[in-house]
N, C-alpha and C positions, 0 to 999 in steps of 0.2 A: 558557488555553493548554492545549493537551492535551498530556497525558502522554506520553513516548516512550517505546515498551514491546514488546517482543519478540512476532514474532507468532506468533500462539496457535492452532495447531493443532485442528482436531477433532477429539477421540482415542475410541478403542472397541475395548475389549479386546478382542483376539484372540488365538488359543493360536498356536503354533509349528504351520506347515504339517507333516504325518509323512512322508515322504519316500515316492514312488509309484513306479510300474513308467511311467519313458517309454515304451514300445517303440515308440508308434505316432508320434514324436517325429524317430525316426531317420532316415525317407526322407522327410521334408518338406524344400524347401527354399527360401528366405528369396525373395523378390522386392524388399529394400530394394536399390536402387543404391548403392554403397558407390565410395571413392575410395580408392588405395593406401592411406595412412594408415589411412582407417579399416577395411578391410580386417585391414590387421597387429594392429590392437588388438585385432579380433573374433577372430583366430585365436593371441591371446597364449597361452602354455603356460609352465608353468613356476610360479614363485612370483609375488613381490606386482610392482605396476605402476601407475606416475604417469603419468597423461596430461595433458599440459599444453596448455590448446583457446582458441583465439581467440575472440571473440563472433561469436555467429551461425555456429559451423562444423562441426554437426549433432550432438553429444554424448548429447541424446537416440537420434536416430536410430542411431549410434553404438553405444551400451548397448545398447539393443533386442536390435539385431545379435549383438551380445555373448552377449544372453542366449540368445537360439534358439540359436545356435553351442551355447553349454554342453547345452542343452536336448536338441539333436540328436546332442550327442554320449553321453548317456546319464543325465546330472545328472537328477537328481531333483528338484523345483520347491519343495521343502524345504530343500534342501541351500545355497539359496539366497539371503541376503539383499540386498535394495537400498533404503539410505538417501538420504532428503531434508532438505531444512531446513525448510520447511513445507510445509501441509497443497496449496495451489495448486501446486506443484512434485510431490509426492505426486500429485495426481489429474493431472494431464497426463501424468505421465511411464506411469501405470496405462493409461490411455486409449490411449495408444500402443503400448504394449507388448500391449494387449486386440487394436489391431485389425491390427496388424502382424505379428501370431505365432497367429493364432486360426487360419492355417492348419494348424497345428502338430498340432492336435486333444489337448493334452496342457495338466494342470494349469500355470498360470504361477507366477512365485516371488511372496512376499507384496512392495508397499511401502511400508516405515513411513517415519515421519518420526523423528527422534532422541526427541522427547518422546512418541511414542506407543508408542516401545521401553519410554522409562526406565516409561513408566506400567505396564506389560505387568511390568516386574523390580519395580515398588514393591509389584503383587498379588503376584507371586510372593514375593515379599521379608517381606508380613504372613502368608501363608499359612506359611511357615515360621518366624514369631518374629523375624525378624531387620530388620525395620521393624515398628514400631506400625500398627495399623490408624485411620489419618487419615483424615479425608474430605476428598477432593480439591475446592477452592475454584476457581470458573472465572467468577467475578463478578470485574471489574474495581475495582470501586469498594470491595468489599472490603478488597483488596488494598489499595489509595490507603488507604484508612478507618485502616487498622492499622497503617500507616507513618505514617500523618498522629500519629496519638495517638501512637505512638512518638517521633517525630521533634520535637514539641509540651514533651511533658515532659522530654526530656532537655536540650533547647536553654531550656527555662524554668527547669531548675535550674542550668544551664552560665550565665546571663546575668540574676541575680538575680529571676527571676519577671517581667521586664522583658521585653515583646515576644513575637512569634513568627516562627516561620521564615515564610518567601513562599512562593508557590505555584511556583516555580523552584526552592527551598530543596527541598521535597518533591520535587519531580522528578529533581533531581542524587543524593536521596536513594535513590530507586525506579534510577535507572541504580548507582547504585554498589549498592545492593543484585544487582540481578542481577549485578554483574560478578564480586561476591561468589561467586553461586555458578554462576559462568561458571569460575571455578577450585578448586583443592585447598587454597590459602593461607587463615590464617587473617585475621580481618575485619580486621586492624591492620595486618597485610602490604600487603593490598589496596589500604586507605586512602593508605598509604605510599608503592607503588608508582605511584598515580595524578595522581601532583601536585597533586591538589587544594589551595584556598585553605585557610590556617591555619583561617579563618573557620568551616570544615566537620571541626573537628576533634572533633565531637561525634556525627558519625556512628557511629565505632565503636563507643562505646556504647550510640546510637538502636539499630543491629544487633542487639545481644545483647540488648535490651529486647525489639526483635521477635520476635528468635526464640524468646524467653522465652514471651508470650503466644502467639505461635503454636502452640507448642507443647503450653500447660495449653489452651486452644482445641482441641486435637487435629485440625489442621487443614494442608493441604499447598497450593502453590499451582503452578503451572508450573514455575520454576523449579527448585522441588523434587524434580520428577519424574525428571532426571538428578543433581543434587546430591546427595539422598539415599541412592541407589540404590550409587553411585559410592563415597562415602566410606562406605559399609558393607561394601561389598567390599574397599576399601581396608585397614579396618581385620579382614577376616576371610578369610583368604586361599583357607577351603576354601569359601566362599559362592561366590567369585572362580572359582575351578575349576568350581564346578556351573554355573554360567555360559559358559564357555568352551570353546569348541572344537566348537560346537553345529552350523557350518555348515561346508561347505567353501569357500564363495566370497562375499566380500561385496563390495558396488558402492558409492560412494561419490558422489553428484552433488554438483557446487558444495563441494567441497572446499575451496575462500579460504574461506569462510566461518565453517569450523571453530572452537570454541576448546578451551581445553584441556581441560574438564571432557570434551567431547565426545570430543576427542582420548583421554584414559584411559580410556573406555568403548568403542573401537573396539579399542585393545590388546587393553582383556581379553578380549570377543566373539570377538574372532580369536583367543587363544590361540596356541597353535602349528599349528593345522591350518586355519583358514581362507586364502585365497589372499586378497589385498583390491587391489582398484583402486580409485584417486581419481582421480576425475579435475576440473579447475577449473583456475580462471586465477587467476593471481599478480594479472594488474592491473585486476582487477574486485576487488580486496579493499577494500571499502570502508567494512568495519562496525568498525574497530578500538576503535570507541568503546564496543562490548559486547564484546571479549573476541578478535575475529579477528586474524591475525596474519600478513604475506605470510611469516614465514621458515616458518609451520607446511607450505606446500606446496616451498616452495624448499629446505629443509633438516631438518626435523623431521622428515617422513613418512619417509626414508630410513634417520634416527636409529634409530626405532622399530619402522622393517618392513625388516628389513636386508635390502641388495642388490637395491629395487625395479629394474625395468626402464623403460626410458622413454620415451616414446612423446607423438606431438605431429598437434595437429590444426593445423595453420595455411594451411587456406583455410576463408574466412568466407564463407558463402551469402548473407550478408544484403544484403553493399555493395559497391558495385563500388570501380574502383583508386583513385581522389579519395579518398577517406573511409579506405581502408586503406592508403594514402601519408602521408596528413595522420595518421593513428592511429599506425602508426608513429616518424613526426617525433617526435612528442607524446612517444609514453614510451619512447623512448628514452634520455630524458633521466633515468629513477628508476634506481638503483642496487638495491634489493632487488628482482629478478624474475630472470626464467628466460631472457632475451634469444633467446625464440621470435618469429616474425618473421609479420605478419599477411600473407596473400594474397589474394585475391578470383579466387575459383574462374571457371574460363570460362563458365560458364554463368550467369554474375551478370550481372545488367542494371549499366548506367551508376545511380549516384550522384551528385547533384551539387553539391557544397560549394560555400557563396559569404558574402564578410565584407560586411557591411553596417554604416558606419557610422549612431549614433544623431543626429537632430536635435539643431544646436549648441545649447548654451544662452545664454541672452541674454547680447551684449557688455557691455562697460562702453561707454557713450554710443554705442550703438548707437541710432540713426535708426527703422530697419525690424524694430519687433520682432512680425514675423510669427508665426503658429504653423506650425509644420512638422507634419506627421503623422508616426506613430511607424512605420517601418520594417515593423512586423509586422504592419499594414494591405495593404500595397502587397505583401507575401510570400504574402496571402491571397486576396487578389482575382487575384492571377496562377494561383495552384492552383484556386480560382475557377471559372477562364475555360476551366482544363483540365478540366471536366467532375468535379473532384474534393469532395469534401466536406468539412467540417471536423472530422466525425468519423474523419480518416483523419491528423489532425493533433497533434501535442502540442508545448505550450509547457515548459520543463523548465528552473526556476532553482536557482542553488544555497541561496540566502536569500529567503524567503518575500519580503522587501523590494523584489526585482527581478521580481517580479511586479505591482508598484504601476504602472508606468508602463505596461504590456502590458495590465491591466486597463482603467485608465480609459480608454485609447484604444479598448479596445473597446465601452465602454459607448457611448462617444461614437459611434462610427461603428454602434451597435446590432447588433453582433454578440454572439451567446449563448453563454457559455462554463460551465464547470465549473470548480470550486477543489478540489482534493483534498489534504485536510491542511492547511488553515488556512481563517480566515474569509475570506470576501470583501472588497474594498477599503474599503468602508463601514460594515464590521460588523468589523471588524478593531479590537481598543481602542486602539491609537494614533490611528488617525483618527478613531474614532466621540468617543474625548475631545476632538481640536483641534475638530472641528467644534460639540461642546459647548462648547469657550471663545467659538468664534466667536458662537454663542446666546447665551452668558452678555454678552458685551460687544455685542450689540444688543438685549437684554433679550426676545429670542423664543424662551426655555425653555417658558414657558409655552403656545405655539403648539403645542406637540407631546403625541401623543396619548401618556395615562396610560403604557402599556408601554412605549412608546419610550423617554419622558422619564425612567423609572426606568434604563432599559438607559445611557443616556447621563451620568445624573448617577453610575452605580457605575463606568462607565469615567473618567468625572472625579477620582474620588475614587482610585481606584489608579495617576492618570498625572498627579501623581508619588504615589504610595501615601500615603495620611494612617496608616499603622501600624493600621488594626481588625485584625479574624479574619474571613472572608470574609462567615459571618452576620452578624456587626455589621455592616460595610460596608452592607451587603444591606438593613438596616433601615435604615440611615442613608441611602442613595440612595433609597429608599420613602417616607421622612420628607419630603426635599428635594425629588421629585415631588409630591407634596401641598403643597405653597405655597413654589414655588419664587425669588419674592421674599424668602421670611425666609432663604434659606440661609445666611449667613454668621451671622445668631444662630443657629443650630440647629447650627452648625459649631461654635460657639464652648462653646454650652451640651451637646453632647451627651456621656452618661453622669456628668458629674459627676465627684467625685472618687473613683470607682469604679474609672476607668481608670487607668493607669499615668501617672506622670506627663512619660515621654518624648510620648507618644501625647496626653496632652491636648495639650502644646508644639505638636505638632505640625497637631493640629486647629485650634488658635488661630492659630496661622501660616494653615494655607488659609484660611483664614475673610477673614485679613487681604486675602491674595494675591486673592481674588474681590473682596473689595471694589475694591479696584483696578483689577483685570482691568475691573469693570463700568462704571468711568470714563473706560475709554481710548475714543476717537473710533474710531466703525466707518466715518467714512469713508476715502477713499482706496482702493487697490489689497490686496484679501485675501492676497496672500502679502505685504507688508509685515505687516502686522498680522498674521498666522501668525509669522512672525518675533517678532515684538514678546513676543505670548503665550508662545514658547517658552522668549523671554530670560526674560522672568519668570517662569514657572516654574520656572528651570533645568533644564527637563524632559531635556536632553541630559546632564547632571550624574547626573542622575536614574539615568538609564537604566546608566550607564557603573558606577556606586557600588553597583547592588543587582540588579544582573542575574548570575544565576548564570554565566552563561559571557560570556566576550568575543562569541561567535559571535551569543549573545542579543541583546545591547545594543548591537552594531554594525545587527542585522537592525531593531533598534526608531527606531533614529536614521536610519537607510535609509526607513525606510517614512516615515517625518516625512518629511525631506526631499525624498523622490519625491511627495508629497503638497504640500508648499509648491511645489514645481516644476510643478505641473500647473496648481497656483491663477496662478502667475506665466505661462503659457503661455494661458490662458483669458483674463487681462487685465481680472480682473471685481472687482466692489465685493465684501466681503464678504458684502451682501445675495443679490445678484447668484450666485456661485459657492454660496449654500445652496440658491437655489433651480434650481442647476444642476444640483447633488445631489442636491436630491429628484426630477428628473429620471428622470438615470442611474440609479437606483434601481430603477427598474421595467423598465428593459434587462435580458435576460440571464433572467430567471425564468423561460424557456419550458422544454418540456421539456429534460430532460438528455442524452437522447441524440443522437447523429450532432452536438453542439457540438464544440466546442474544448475539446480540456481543458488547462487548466496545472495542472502537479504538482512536487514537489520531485526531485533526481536520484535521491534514497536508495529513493522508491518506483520509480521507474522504471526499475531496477533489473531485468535480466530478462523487460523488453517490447520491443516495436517498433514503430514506424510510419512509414507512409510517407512523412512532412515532419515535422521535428524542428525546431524553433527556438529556440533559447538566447540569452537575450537579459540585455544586462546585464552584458557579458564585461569586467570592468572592476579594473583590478591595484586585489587591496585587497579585493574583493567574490570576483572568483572568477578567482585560487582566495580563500578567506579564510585571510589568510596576514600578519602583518607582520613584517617581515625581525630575525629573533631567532640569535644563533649557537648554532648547534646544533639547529634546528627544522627542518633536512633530512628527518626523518621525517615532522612533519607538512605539508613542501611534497608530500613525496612523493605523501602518501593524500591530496593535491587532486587533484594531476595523475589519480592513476587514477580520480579522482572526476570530473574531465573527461573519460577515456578514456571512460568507460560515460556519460556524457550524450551525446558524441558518438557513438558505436558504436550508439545503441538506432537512429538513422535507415538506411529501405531506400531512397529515392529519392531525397532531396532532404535536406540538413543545411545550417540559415542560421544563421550565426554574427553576433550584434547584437553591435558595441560604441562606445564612445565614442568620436567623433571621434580619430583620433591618425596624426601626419604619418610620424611615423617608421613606424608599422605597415603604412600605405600603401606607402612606400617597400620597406621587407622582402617586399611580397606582390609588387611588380613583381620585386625583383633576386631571389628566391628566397631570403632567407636566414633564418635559424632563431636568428639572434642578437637577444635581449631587452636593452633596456637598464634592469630591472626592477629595484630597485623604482620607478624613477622612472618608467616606462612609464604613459601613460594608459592604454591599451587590455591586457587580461590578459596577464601574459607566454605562457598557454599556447598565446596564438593565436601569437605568432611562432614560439614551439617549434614548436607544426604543420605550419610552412610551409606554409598552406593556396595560394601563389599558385605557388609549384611542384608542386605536390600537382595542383592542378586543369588545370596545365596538362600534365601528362605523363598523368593520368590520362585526360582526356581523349583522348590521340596512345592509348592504349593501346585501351579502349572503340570505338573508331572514330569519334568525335564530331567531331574532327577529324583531316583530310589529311594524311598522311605526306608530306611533300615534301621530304623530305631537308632542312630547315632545323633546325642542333640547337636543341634545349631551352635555357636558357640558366639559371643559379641560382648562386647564391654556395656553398650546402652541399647539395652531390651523396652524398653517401654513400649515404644512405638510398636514393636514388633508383636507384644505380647495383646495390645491393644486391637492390633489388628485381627491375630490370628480370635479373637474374641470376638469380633464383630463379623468377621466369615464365618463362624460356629466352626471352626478347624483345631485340630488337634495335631502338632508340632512340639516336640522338646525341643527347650531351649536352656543353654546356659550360659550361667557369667564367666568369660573366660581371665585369663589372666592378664595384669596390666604392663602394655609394653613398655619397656623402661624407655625407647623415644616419644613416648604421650607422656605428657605431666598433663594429670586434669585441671580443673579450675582450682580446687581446693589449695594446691600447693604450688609453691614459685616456679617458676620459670625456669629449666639448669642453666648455669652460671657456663656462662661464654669462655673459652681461654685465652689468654695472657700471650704470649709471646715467649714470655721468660718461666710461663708454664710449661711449654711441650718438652717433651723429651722423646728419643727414639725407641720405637719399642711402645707407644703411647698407643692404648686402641681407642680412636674419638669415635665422633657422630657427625657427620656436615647433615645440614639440612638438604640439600639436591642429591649427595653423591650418598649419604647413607652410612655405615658401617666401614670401618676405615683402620690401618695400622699406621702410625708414622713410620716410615724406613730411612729420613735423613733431616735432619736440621741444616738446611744450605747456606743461609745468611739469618741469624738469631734477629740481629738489631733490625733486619730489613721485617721481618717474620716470616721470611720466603724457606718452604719447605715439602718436602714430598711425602705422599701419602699414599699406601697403596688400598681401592676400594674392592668390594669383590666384584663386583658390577660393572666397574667403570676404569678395571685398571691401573697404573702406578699415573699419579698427578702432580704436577706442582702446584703450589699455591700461596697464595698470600694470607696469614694469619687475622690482619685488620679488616680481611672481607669474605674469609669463611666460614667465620660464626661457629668453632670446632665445639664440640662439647666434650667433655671426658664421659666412660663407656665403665 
């Protein structure tokens, strides 16, 4: 699993620009097309100023403007600083500024990124005595190396010399170190602050061990590079002063992103004389898990820079009214933001948002258990046919796991994609191990060539983890490829009584568990038997008990189970779906460009493209959320974590989710009411309102005929609020309430009984919708058939269909 880790700038010291003669500065002037808004920003006067800017609503282009204004009015290209958050934000925003102002004929300002400032104060910092002269570490695996040792011996003397941490243990280690010096708090505060598991109560120690050899190492790494910098001027107030007051205007892009180390370092820089503008959006704040924080733009910036002025971009270039109806719906619903309102400038093309439910999953005594194809086939072949590519597409989930099912449907239909930021469906160690038991219990380990067979027995041996260190493991899966018959003696006998005696326990237990595994009957249907091997395992146990986060071990038992789901949809022998594998395996390796990429939403972050697809919209996965009181904040950083998956699309935005009756119903009446957490389908899609969204969106675009027939929705606000702030004129009305919505006001309809149904009963299920009973088959079981108009006649079970009466 790799490491989650801040990204890392290309830094090169540079001195401070010396401040020049503009003259020739003065009578150039700008050719960017600018919009009232942005106008006012360019010509702000005065002191500091928050600009709060919808996605896609030109804040580059914006700044730019910004900057020649200052330029032309006399500022010197010195006097000037503009901060980024990385090094790609850095060189785009340079680029633009290069070719949009190069009429200017005049030096431009420099742009750093924060880490390439702090690096710039740690020279300056040694040249004066007041840091040690370290040398800066920009090796990765360093970094891992000196935490790992760290994190090894403090948790080996915390837990009698007994065990080590996981390779998630090290990870949670590396985020809470940087969060560490993401602030001014000392390590125990931090620890404290972050709710971390008891379990992890040996970090604050591991910390001061790091920085202990870090330190006789004479050594600094990233993070250090504002850490250090910061808390020496904190503790030296005339370092602080030499520092300050150096420019007169600083520019701040992506402001959410801020945290607070970063935040105290913009103080001092501005001093009392620089002017500073931030500009950023509350509900792109999506990094809280390194240190960001929406009240830093909503509240803090005002704190610290008194009497900003305030200023708002809210039309977005990117998408038209569908996608900025539906975006609005959405987060309206979070309480920490700035209640700025998105618009879709006139000069924006049509957007066109559309829910697509996923193929049912097999009935209980269902007849016809066909395969359906997955949604985001039939999304592709239509863009397709419009002469477009699939390099003009991105798939974008919230958990690596909802990309399981998007995956093998494309291998299947042989379409070539890209995976960024996790492995592939097959090389992935949850599946590369089931399909390793699957080998194990037909006895065709041995079928598989030398490298593989090793790659598969070290994903065996960690899913569910036998307790080695990752070298041991590594010899021991090298051992078990080499005569992969004796494994469960070589399980049983290896290292002796060298090892600890949890860890032999537990080697002797797999040992057992294979032998076993090896006798169960490979025939019958492969996801039976995936089943079977998991129960025995307790691989799901597994994952829940030693996964550093809930978010982990949910993703791991997701990727299982979209994997058993595919084997069940295939309808093949165990034999059979291996050699379907090796197949699909050689789909997809063509070149990388102009594919399809699927990515996570965290990278996607700050892109666009033309067809967006999110798939996998499913209450429980995304948001990943289980209903806790008090976890308001973290529904919150979902929702804006949907806001920015939906927002990166400019044409087209397909929202996948699971069958669900009630969400169907909501998209026809227009209403924005969840009945979550019981919802199958993500509550964020009813918050959206994407079937009001698309339909007024459309009357607005021109897509469709104005004919005087109103709009018709259960929750107008947003809509009404909009068509206000366009100056448009739309009828709209309150339509009628579907008897499957119950709003907030009133309970919830009352689930039925068993010894309720009768035949002839018209219910409700929540996935399958509107329904007659046609037989009571076993009362006491609650096993009983239903016929839907949609979906057919079904059996069912009573205790897990949730029927409602109709």
């Amino acid at each position: 699993m790799p490491i989650r880790r801040w990204p890392r700038p290309l830094l090169s010291p540079r001195r401070w620009s010396t401040a020049r003669s503009p003259t020739s500065c003065r009578r150039r002037r700008s050719k960017l097309q600018l919009t009232e808004e942005q106008q006012r920003i360019v010509h702000h006067s005065g002191g500091h100023a928050r600009v709060s800017a919808v996605a896609g609503s030109g804040k580059t282009t914006t700044m730019v403007a910004r900057i020649g204004h200052l330029l032309r009015e006399g500022l010197a290209a010195g006097q000037l600083l503009v901060l980024m958050f990385n090094k790609s934000a850095r060189d785009s925003f340079a680029e633009s500024m290069a070719k949009n102002l190069a009429a200017l004929g005049c030096p431009l300002p420099e742009v750093r990124t924060f880490h390439s400032l702090g690096l710039r104060l740690v020279n300056s910092f040694t040249k004066r005595g007041a840091l040690p002269a370290f040398r800066l570490v920009t090796e990765e695996y360093i970094l891992e190396r000196l935490a790992r040792q760290a994190v090894n011996e403090v948790y080996r003397q915390n837990h009698d010399h007994e065990g080590w941490p996981s390779a998630e243990d090290l990870e949670e280690f590396l985020t809470y170190l940087d969060r560490v010096k993401a602030t001014v708090l000392p390590a125990e505060r931090v620890w404290a602050s972050l709710g971390l598991p008891a379990r992890y109560d040996y970090f604050v120690p591991a910390y001061e061990l790091f920085e202990k050899v870090r330190r006789e190492r004479k050594i600094r790494f990233y993070a250090d590079l504002i850490h250090e910098p910061l808390m020496a001027m904190r503790a030296d107030r005339e370092l602080a002063a030499w520092v300050a007051d150096r420019v007169e205007h600083i520019i701040v892009d992506e402001y959410q992103d801020i945290n607070e180390a970063q935040q105290q370092l913009l103080q001092i820089l501005a001093g009392k004389r620089a002017r500073v503008i931030v500009v950023g959006d509350v509900d792109q704040c999506i990094y809280e898990w390194r240190g960001a924080q929406p009240e830093f733009i909503t509240t803090r910036f005002a704190q610290d820079f008194s009497n900003p002025a305030d200023y708002l971009l809210s039309y977005t270039f990117r998408y038209g009214h569908e996608l900025s109806l539906a975006a609005n719906h959405l987060i309206a619903n979070n309480q920490k933001r700035d209640r700025k309102f998105c618009l879709s400038h006139p000069s924006t093309a049509r957007t066109e948002i559309s829910c697509l439910p996923e193929p049912d999953k097999l009935q209980i005594g269902s007849k016809e258990k066909t395969k359906s194809k997955h949604p985001v086939l039939g999304v592709l072949a239509d863009w397709q046919e419009k002469g477009r590519t699939f390099g003009e597409a991105a798939v974008l989930v919230r958990l690596f796991a909802q990309s399981v099912p998007v995956e093998l449907a494309l291998l299947e239909a042989g379409i070539p994609y890209r995976l960024e930021g996790n492995n592939q469906v097959f090389d992935c160690q949850e599946v590369l191990a089931l399909t390793g038991y699957l080998q194990l219990v037909l006895g065709t380990l041995v079928d598989e060539e030398p490298v593989a067979r090793k790659a598969t027995f070290a994903a065996m041996l960690s899913q569910p983890h036998v307790g080695l260190k990752r070298e041991e493991l590594e010899l021991l899966a090298a051992a078990i490829a080499e005569d992969p018959a004796a494994a469960p003696t070589l399980l049983s006998a290896w290292g002796g009584y060298e090892l600890p005696p949890f860890v032999r326990k537990r080697l002797i237990e797999t040992a057992e568990t294979w032998r076993s595994l090896a006798k169960l009957s490979g025939g019958g249907g492969a996801a039976g038997l995936l089943r079977k091997i998991v129960d025995k395992l307790q691989l799901y146990d597994f994952y829940d008990s030693f996964s550093a986060r809930t978010a982990t071990a949910e993703n791991r038992v997701k990727t299982c189970q979209a994997f058993i789901d595919f084997a069940a949809g295939q309808q093949l022998s165990a034999r059979e779906l291996l050699a379907k594998i090796a197949e699909l395996r050689t789909v997809g390796k063509a070149r990388t460009d102009g594919t399809l990429l699927i990515t996570s939403v965290h990278r996607a972050k700050g892109l666009e493209w033309p067809l967006v697809i999110l798939p996998g919209l499913e209450e429980g996965s995304f948001p990943f959320h289980r209903e806790q009181p008090g976890e308001t904040a973290e529904l919150e950083d979902e929702r804006r974590l949907f806001y920015v998956a939906m927002t990166r699309g400019i044409e087209q935005v397909v929202f996948i989710h699971p069958a669900d009756a009630g969400l169907k119903r909501c998209l026809a009446v227009g209403s924005t009411w969840s009945p979550a957490p019981s919802s199958v389908a993500s509550r964020f899609l009813y918050e959206a309102n994407p079937g009001l969204s698309a339909r007024l969106g459309r009357r607005l675009s021109g897509d469709e005929a104005d004919d005087g027939r109103a709009i018709e929705g259960e929750e107008l606000a947003i809509a009404t609020e909009y068509l206000k702030r366009m100056g448009k004129s739309v009828k709209l009305s309150v339509g009628q309430a579907s008897p499957a919505v119950s709003p907030p006001s009133q309970p919830a309809p009352k689930v039925l009984q068993p010894d309720e149904l009768k035949e002839g009963m018209r219910v409700f299920h929540p996935v399958f919708g509107d329904g007659t009973i046609t037989a009571i088959m076993d009362r006491k079981q609650g096993r009983l058939k239903v016929r839907f108009a949609d979906h057919g006649e079904t059996i069912l079970l009573a205790a897990y269909a949730r029927l409602q009466a109709l």
